[in-house]
DSSP file (Angstrom, degrees, kcal/mol; ACC not computed):
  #  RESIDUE AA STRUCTURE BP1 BP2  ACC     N-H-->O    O-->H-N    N-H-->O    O-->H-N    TCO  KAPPA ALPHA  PHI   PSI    X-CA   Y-CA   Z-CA
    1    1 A X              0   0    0      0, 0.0     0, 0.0     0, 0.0     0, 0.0   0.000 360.0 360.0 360.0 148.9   -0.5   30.4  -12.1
    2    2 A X        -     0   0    0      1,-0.1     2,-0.3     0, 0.0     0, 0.0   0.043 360.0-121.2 -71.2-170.0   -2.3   27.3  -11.7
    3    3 A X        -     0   0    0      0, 0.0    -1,-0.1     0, 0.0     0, 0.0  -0.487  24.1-144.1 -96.1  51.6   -4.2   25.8  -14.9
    4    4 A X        -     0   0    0     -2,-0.3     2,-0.1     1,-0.1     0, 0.0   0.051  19.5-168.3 -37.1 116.7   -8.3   25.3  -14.4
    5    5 A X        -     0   0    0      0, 0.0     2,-0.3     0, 0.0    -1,-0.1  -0.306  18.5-129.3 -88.5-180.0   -9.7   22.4  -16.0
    6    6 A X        -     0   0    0     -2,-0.1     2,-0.2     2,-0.0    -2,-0.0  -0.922  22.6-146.8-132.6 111.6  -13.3   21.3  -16.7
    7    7 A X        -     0   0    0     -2,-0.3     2,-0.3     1,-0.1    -3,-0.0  -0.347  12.5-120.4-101.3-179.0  -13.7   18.4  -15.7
    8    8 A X        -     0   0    0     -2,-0.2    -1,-0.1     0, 0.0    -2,-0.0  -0.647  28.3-104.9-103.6 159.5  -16.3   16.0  -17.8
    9    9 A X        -     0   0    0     -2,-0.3     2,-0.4     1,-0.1     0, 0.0  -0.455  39.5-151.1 -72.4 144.4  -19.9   14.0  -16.3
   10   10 A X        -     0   0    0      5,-0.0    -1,-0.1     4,-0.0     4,-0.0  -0.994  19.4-116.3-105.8 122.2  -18.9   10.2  -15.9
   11   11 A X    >>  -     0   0    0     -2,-0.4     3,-1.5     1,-0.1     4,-1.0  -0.417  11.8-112.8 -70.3 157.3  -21.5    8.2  -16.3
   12   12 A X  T 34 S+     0   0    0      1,-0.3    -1,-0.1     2,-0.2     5,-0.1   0.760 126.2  40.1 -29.6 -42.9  -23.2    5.8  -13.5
   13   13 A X  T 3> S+     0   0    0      2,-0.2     4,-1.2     3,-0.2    -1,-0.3   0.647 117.1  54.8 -98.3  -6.8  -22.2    2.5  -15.4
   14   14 A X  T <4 S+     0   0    0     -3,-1.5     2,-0.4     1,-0.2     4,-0.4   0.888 111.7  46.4 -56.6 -89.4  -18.5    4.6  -16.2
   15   15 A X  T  < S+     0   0    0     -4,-1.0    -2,-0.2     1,-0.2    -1,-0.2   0.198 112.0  46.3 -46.8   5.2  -18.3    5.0  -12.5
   16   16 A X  T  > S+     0   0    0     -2,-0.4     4,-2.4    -5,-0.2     5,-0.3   0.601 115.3  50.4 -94.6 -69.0  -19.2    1.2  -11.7
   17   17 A X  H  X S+     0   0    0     -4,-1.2     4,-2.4     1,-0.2     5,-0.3   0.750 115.7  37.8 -31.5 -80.2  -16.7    0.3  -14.3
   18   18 A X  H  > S+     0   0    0     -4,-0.4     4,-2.5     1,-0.2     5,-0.3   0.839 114.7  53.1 -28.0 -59.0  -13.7    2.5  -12.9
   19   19 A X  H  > S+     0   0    0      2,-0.2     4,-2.0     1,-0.2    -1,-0.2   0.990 115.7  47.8 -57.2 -55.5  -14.7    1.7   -9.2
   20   20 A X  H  X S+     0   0    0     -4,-2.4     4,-4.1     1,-0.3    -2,-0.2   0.906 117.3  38.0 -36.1 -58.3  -14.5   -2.5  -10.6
   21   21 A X  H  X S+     0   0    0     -4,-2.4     4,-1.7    -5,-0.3    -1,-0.3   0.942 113.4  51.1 -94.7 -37.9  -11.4   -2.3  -12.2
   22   22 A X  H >X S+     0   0    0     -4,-2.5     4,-2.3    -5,-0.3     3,-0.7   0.990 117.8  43.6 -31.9 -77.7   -9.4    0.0   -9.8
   23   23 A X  H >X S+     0   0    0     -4,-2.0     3,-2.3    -5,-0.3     4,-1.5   0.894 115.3  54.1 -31.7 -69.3  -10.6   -2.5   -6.7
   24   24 A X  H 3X S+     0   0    0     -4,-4.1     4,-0.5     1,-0.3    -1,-0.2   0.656 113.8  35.9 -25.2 -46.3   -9.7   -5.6   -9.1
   25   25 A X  H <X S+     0   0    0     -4,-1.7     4,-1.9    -3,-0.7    -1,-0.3   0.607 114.7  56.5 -94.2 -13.6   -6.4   -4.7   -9.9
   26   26 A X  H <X S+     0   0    0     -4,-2.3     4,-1.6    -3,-2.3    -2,-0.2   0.807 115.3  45.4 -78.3 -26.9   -5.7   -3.2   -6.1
   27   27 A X  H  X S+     0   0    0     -4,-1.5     4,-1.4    -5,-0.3    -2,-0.2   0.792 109.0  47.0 -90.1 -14.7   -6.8   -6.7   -5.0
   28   28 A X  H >X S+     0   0    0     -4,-0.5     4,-1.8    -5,-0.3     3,-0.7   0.973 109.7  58.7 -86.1 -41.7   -4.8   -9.1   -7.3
   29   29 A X  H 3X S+     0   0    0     -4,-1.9     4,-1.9     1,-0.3    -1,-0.2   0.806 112.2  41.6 -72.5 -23.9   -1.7   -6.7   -6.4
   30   30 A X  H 3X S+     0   0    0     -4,-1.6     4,-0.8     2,-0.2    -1,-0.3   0.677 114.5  48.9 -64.0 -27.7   -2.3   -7.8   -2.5
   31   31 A X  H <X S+     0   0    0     -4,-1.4     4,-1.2    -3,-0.7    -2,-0.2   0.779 112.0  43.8 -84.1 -10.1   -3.0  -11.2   -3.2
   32   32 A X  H  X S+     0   0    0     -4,-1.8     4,-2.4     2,-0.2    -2,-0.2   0.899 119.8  53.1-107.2 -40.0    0.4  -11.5   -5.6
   33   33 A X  H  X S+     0   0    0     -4,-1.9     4,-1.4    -5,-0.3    -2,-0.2   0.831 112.1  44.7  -8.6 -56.1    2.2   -9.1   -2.0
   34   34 A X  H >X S+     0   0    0     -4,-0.8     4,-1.6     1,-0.2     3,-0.8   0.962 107.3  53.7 -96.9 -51.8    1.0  -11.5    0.0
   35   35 A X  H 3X S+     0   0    0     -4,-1.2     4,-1.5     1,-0.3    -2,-0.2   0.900 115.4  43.8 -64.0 -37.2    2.1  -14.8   -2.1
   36   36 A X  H 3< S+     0   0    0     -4,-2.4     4,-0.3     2,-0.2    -1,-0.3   0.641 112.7  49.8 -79.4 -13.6    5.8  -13.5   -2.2
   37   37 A X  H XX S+     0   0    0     -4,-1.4     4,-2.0    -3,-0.8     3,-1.8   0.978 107.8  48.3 -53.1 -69.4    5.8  -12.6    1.1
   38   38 A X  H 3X S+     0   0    0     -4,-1.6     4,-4.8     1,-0.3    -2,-0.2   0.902 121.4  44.7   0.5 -83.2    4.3  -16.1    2.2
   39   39 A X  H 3< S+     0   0    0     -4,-1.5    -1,-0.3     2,-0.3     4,-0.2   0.682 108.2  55.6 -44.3 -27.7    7.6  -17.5   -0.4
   40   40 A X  H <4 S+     0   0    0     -3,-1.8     5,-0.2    -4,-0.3    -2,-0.2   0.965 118.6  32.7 -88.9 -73.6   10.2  -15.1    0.9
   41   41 A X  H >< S+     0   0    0     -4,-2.0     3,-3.2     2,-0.1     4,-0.3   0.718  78.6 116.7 -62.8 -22.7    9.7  -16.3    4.4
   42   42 A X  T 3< S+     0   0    0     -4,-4.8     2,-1.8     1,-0.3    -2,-0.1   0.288  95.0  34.9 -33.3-101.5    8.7  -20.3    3.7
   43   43 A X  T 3  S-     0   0    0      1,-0.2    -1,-0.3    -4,-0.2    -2,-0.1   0.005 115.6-112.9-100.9  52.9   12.0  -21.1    5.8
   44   44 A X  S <  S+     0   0    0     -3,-3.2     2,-0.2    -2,-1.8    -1,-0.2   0.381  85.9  98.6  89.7 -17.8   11.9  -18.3    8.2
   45   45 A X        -     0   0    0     -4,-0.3     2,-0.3    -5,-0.2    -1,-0.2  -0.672  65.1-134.7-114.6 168.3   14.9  -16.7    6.8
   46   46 A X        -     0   0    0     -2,-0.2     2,-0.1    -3,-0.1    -5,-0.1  -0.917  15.6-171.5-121.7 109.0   15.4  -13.8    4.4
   47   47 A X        -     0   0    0     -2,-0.3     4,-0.5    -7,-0.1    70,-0.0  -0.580  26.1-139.9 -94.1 170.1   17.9  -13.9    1.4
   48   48 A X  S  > S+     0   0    0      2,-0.2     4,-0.9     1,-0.2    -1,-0.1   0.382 103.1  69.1 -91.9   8.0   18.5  -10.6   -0.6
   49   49 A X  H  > S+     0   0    0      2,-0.2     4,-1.3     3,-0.1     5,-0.3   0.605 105.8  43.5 -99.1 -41.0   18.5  -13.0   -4.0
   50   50 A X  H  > S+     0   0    0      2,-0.2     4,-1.3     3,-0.1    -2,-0.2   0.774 105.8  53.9-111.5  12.9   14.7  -13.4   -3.2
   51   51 A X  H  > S+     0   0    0     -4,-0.5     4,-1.7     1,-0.2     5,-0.4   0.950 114.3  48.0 -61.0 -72.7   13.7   -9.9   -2.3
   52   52 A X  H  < S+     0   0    0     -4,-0.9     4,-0.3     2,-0.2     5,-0.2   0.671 111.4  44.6 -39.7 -32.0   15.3   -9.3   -5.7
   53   53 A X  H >X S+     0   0    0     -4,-1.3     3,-3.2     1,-0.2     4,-3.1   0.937 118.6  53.0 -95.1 -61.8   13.3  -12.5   -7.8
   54   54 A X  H 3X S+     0   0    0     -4,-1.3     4,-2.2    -5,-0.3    -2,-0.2   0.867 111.1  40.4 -18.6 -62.9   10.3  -10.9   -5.8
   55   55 A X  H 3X S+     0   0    0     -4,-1.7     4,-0.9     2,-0.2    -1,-0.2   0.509 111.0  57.8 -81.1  18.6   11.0   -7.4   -7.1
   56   56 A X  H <> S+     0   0    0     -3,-3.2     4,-2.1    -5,-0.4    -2,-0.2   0.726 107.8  49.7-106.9 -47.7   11.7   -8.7  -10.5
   57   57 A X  H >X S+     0   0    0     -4,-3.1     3,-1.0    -5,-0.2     4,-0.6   0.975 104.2  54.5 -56.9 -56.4    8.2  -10.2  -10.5
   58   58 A X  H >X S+     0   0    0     -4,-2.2     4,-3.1    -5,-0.4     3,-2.8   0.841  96.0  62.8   1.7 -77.7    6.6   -7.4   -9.5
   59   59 A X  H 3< S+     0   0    0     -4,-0.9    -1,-0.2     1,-0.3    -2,-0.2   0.780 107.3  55.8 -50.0 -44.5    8.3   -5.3  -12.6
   60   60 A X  H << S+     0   0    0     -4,-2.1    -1,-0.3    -3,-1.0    -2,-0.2   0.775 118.0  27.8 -31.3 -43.3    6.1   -8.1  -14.7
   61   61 A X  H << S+     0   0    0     -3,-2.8    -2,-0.2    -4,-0.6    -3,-0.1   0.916 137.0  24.3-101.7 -59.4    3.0   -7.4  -13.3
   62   62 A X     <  -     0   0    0     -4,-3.1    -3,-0.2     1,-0.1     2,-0.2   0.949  67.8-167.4 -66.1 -66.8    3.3   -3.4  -12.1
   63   63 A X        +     0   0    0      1,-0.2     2,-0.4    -5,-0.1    -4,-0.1  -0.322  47.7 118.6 106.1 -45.9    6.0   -2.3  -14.5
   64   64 A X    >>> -     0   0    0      1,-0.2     4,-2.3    -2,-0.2     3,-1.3  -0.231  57.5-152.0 -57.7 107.6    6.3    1.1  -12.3
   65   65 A X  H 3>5S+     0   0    0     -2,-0.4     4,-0.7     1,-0.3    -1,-0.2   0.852  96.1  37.1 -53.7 -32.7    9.5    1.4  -11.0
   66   66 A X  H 3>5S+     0   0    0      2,-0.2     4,-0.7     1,-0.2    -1,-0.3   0.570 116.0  54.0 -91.9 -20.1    8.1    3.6   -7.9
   67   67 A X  H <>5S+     0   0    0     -3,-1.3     4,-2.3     2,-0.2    -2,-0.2   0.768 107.4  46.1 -91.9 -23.2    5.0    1.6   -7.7
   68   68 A X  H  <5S+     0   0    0     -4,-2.3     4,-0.5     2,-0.2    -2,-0.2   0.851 112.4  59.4 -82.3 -18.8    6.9   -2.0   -7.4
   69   69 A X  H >X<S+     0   0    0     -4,-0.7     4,-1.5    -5,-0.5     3,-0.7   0.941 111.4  46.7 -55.3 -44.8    9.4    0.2   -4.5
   70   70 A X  H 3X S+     0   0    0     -4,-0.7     4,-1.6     1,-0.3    -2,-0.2   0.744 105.7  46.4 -92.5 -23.7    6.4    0.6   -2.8
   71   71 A X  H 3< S+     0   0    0     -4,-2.3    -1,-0.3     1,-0.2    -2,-0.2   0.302 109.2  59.4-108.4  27.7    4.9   -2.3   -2.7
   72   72 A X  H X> S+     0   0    0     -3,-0.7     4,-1.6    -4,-0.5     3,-0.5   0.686 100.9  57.4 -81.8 -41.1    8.2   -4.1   -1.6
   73   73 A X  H >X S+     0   0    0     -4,-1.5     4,-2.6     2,-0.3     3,-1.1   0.987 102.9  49.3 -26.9 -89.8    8.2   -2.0    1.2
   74   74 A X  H 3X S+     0   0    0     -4,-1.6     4,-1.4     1,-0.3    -1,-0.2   0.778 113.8  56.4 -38.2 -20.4    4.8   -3.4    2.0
   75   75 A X  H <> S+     0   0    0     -3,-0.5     4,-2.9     2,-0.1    -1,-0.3   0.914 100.4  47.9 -42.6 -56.6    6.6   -6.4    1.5
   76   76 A X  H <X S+     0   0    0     -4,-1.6     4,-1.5    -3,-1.1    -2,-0.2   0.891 110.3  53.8 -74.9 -32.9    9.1   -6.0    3.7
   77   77 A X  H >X S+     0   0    0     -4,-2.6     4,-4.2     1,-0.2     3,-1.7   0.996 105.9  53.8 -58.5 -64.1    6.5   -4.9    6.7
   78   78 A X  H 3X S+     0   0    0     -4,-1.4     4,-1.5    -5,-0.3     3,-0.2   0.942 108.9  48.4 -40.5 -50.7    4.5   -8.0    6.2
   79   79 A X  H 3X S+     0   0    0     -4,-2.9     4,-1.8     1,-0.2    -1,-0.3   0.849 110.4  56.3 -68.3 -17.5    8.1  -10.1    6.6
   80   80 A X  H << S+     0   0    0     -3,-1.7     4,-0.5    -4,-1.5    -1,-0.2   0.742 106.2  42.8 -82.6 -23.7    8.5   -7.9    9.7
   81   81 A X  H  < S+     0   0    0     -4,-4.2     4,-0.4    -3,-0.2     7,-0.3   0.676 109.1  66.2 -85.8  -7.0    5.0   -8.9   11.5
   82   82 A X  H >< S+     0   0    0     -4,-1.5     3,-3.1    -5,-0.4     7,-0.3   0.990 104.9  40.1 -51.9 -78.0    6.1  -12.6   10.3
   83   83 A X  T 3< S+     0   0    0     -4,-1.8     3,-0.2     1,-0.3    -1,-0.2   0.596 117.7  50.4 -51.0 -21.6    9.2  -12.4   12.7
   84   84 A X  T 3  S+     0   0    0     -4,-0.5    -1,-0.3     1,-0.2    -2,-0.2   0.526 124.9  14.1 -99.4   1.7    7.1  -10.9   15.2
   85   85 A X    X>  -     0   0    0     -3,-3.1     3,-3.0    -4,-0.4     4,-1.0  -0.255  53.7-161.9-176.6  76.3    4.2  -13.4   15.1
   86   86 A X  H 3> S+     0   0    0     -3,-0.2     4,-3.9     1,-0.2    -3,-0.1   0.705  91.7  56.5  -8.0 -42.2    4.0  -16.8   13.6
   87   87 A X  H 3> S+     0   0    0      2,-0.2     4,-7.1     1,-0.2    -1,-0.2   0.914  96.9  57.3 -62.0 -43.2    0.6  -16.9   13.5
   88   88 A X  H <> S+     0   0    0     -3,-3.0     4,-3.6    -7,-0.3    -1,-0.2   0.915 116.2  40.2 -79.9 -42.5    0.1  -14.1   11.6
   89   89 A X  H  < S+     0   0    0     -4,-1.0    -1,-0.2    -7,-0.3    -2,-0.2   0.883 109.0  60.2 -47.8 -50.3    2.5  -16.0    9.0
   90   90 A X  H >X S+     0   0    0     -4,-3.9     4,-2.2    -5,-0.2     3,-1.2   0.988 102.5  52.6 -43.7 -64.0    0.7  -19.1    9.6
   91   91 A X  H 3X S+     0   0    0     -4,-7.1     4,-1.9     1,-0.3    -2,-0.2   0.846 109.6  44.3 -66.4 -29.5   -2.7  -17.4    8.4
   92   92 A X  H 3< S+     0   0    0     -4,-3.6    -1,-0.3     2,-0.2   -54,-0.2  -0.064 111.1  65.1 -98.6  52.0   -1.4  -15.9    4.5
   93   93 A X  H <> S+     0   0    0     -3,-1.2     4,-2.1    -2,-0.1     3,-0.4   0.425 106.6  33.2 -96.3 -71.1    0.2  -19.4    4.3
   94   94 A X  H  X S+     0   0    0     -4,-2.2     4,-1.7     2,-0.2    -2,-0.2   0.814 117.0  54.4 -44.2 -42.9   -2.8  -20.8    4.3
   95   95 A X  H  X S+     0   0    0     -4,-1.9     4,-2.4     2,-0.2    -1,-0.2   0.853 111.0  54.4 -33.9 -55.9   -4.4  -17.5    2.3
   96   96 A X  H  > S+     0   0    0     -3,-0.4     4,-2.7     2,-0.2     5,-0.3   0.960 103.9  49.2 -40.7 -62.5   -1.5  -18.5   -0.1
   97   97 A X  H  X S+     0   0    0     -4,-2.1     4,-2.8     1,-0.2    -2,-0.2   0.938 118.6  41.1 -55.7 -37.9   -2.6  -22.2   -0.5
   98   98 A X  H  X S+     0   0    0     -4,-1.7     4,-1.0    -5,-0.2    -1,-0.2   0.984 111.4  53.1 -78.5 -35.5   -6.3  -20.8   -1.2
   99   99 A X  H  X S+     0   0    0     -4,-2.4     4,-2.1     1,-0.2    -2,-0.2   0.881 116.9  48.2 -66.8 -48.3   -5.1  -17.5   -3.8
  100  100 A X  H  < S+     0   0    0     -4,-2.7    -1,-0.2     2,-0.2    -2,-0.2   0.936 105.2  54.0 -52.8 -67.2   -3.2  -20.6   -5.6
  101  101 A X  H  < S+     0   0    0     -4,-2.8     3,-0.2    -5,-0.3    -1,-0.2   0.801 115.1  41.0 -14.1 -76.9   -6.3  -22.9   -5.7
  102  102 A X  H  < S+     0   0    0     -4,-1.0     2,-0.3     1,-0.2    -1,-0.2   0.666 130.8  17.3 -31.9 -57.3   -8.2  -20.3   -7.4
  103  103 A X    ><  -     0   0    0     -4,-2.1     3,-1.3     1,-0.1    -1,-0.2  -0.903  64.1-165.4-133.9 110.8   -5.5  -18.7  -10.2
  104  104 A X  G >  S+     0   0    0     -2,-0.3     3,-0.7     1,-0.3    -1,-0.1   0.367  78.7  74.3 -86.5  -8.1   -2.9  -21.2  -10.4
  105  105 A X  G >  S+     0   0    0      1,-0.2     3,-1.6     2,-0.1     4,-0.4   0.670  78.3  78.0 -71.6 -15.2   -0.6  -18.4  -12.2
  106  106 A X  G <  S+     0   0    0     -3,-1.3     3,-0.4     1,-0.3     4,-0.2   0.724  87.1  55.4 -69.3 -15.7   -0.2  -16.8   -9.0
  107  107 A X  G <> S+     0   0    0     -3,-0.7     4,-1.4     1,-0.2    -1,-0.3   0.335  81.5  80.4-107.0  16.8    2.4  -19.4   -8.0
  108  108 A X  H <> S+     0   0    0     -3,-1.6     4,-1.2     2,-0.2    -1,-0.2   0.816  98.7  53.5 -83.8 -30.5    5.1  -19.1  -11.1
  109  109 A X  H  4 S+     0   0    0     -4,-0.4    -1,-0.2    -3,-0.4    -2,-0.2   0.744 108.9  45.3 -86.1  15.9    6.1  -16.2   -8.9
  110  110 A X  H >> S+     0   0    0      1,-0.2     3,-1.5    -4,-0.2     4,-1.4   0.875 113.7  51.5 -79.3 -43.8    6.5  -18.5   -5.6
  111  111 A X  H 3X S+     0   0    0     -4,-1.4     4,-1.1     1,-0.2    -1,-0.2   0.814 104.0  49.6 -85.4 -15.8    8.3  -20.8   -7.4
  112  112 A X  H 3< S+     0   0    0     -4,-1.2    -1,-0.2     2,-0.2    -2,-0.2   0.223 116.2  49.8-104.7  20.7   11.0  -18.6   -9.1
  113  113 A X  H <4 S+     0   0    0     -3,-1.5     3,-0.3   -60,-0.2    -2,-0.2   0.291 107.4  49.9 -96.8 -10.9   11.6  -17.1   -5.3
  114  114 A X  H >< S+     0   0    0     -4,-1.4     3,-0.6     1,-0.2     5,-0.5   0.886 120.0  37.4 -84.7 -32.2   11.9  -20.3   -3.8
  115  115 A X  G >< S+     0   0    0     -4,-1.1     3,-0.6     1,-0.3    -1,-0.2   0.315  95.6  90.2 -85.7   8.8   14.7  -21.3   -6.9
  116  116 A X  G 3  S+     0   0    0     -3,-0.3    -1,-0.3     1,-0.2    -2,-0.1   0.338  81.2  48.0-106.5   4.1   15.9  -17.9   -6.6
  117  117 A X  G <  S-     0   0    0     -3,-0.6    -1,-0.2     2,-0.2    -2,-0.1   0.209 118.9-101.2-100.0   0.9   18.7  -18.8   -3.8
  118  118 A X  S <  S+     0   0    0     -3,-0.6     2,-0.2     0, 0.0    -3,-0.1   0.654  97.9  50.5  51.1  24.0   20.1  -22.0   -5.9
  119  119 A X  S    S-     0   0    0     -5,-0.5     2,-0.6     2,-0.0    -2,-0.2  -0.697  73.6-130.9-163.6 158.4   18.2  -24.6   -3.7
  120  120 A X        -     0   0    0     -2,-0.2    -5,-0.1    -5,-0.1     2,-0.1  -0.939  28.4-141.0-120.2 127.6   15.2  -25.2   -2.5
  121  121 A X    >>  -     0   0    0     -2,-0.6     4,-2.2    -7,-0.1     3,-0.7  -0.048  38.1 -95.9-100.3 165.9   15.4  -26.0    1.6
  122  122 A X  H 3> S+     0   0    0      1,-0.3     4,-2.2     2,-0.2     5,-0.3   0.942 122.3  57.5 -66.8 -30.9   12.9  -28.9    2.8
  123  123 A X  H 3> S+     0   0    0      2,-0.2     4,-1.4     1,-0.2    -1,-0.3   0.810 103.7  46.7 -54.7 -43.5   10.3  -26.5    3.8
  124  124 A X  H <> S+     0   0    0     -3,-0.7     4,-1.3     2,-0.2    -1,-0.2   0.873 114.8  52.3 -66.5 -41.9    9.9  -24.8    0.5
  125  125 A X  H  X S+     0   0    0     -4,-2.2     4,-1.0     2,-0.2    -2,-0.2   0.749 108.5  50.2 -57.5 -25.0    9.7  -28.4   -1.0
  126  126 A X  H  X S+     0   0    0     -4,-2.2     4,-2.3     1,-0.2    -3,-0.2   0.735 107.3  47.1 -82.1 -21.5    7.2  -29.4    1.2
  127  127 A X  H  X S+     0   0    0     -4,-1.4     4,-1.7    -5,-0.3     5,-0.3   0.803 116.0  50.7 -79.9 -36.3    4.6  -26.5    0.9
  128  128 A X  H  X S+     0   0    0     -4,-1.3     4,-0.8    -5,-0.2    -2,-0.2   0.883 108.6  50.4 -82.8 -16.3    5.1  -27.0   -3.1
  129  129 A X  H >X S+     0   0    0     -4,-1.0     3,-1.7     2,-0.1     4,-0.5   0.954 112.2  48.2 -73.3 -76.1    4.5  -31.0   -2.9
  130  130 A X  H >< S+     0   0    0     -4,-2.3     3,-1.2     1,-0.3     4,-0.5   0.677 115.2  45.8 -48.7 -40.4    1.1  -30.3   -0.8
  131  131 A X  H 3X S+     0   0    0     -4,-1.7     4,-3.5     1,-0.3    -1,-0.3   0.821 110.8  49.1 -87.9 -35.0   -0.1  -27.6   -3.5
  132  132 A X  H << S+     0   0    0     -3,-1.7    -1,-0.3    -4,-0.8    -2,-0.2   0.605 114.6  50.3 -88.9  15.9    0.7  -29.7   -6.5
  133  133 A X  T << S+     0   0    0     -3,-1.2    -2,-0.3    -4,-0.5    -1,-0.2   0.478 111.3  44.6 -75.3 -37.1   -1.4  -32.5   -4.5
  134  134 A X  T  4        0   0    0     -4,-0.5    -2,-0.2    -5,-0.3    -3,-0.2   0.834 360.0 360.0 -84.6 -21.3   -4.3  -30.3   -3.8
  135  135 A X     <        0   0    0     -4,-3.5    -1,-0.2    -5,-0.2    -3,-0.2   0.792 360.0 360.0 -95.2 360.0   -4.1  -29.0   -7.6
């Protein structure tokens, strides 16, 4: 038989706080999604050496073994509307360049998927020369 709790009054400024920091951390974990996506594809191809430095970053940030599964998945969808629309790539490339701008930690994991194959192809160099130009 089930267990009934009680559960306790939160207060208004609780319930701002909770809503704040839920959103926050739901958005930094899209923006840091979207910047290893962005990295995985920079040339168009997919190795299984940088899903892996991808999910190894992850495990940094998340910790959760089930939560970083899941949000490689959402990885992997995002690499699948890549291949199915350039554009769509084009635009969190540019999204990338700005998330970078802003928290310039965001790009230690870009740069340890782009080294995560044992070379970095011209494409990867050239997007990491323009960023360390704008910063």
């Amino acid at each position: 038989m089930p267990t009934e709790i009680a559960l306790n009054g939160v207060s208004f400024l609780e319930k701002c706080y909770i809503h704040w920091k839920t959103k926050t951390y739901g958005q930094k974990i899209e923006h840091v999604a979207l910047i290893l996506a962005v990295a995985i594809y920079m040339n168009k191809k997919i190795y299984q050496e940088e899903l892996n430095s991808a999910s190894a970053c992850l495990s940094s940030i998340v910790g959760a073994e089930e939560d970083i599964d899941n949000i490689m998945e959402y990885i992997k969808m995002k690499l699948n509307s890549y291949q199915d629309d350039n554009e769509i790539w084009l635009a969190d490339r540019q999204e990338a360049f700005n998330l970078i701008k802003e928290d310039e930690n965001l790009y230690a994991c870009m740069s340890d998927v782009f080294n995560s194959d044992g070379n970095m192809d011209e494409s990867e160099k050239l997007f990491e020369e323009t960023l360390k130009r704008l910063l």
